[in-house]
N, C-alpha and C positions, 0 to 999 in steps of 0.2 A: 485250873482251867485257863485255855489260853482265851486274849483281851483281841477286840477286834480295834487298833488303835489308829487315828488318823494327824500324818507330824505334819506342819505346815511349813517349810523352810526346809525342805529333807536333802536339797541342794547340795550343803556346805555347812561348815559350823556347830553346833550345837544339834540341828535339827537332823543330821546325818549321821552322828553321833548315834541319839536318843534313836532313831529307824532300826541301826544296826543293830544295839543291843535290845532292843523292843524284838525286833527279826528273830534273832542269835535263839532269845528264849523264849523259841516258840509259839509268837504270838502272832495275829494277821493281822500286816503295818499298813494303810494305806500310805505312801510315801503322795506329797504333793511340792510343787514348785514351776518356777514356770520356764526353767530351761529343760527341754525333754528330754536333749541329748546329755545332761546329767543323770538324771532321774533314769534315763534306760541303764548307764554306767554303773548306778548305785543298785540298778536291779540286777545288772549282772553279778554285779558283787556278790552279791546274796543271794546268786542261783541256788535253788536246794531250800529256802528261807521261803514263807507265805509274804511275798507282797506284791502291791497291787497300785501302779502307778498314776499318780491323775497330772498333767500336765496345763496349772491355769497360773494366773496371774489375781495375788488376796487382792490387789485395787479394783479389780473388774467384777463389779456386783453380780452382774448378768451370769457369768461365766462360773463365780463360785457357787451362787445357787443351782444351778441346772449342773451339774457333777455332780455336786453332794445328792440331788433329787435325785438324781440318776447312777446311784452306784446299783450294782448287781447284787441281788441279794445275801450273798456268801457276803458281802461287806457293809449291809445297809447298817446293823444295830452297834454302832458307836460307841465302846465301852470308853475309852481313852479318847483327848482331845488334845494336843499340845502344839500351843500356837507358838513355833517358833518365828517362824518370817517375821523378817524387822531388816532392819538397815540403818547408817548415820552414814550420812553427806557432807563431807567438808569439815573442816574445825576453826574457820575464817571465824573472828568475832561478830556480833550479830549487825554490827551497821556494813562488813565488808560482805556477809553471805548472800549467797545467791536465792532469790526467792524460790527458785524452781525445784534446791536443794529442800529447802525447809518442805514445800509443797509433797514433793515424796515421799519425804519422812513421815509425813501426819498422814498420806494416803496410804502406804503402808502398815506402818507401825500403830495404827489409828484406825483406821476405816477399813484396811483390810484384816484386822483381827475380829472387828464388828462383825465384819460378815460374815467370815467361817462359824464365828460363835453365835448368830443368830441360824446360820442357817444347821448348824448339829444340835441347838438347843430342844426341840421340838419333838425329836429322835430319843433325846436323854429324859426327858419330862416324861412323856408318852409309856417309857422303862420303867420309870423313876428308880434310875441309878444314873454313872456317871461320874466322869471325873476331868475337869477340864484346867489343864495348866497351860498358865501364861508367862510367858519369856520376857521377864522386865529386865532390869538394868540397875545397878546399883546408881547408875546417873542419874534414876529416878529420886534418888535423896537426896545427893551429893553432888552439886555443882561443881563444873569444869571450865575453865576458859577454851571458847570453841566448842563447849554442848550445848549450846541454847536452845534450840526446837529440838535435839536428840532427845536432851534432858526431861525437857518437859512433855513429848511423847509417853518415856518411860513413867514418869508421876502418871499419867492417864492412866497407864496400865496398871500400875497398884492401885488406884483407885477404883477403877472401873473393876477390877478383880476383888475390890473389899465390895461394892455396891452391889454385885451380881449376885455373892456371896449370899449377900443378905437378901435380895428378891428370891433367891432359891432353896431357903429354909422351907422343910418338911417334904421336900422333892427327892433328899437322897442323892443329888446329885452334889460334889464335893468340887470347891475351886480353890486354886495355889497361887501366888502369884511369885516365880522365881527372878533372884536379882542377882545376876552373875556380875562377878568384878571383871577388871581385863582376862583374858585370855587369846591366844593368839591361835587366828583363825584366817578364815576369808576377809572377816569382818571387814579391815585394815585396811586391804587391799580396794575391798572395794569401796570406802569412806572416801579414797583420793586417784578412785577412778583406775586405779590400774599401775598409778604409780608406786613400784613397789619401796624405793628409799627411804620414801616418805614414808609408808604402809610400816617397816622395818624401825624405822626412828620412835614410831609410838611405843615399840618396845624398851628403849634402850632406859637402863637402868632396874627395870622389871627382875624379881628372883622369882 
């Protein structure tokens, strides 16, 4: 039977990845992100494929609640959760970084995971089924010079995915918490803002 799934990050990366092959077989993907003229791009992609666009930003509370409350019934009941949205800023050491960098990273990669998963949680309980994966980061174990706040974002999210885990025993609802190594993506790109050289050098050596 097909999963009614919603990817957060369906932009770029990883999260536009998981949409198409989610799409591809037959399932009905809610795609989210908060650039729309992507997100319409990704839906053409998939003309022919069930899915169903939401255009927000994970930092804006306001904005992730009222979508989620307000999808249309064909896509209220949430089988699939997969929080991909994340970002890292910079890779300056931690006395040279920019506050406003670290700042987004935790509003992101942090508070805006909170919210999606608080606000699908209620949807999944209610079921009692559910399956909700979280997009960590192998940086979450493995320190790097120049991951300081990325690094410890991703420790959140394995943590907060083993603690959930265990608040949601006998619910039926299942939580993953996945730790990708490098791969070359947006990610990069967008870590130094648009520079792509730089973006390019993170790889060099990589097999």
């Amino acid at each position: 039977m097909s999963k009614i799934i919603l990817v957060t990050g369906a932009t770029s990366g990883f999260g536009r990845e998981c949409a198409k092959i989610f799409a591809k077989n037959g399932d009905k993907v809610i795609i989210t992100g908060r650039r729309e003229k992507k997100l319409k791009e990704l839906q053409n992609e998939l003309e022919g494929y069930d899915t169903f666009p939401l255009a927000f930003d994970v930092r804006d509370k306001k904005a992730v609640m009222s979508h989620i409350n307000n999808l249309p019934t064909a896509y209220k009941d949430i089988d699939i959760l997969i929080n991909s949205a994340g970002l890292a800023l910079g890779l300056e050491l931690a006395p040279d970084a920019f506050i406003e960098d670290w700042e987004q990273m935790i509003d992101t990669n942090i508070k805006g995971l909170l919210y999606v998963t608080k606000a699908i949680l209620p949807i999944m309980v209610k079921r009692k089924c559910g399956y909700i994966f979280n997009l960590g980061s192998i940086a979450g174990s493995w320190p790097y010079q120049g991951g300081n706040v990325y690094g410890a974002t991703k420790a959140f999210v394995e943590q907060f995915s083993y603690n959930l885990r265990t608040d949601l025993k006998g619910t039926n609802i299942r939580v993953s918490n996945i730790e990708p190594g490098a791969a070359k993506t947006e990610f990069s790109n967008v870590r130094f803002k648009g520079e792509t050289d730089k973006a390019q050098k993170v790889y060099d050596g990589y097999e």
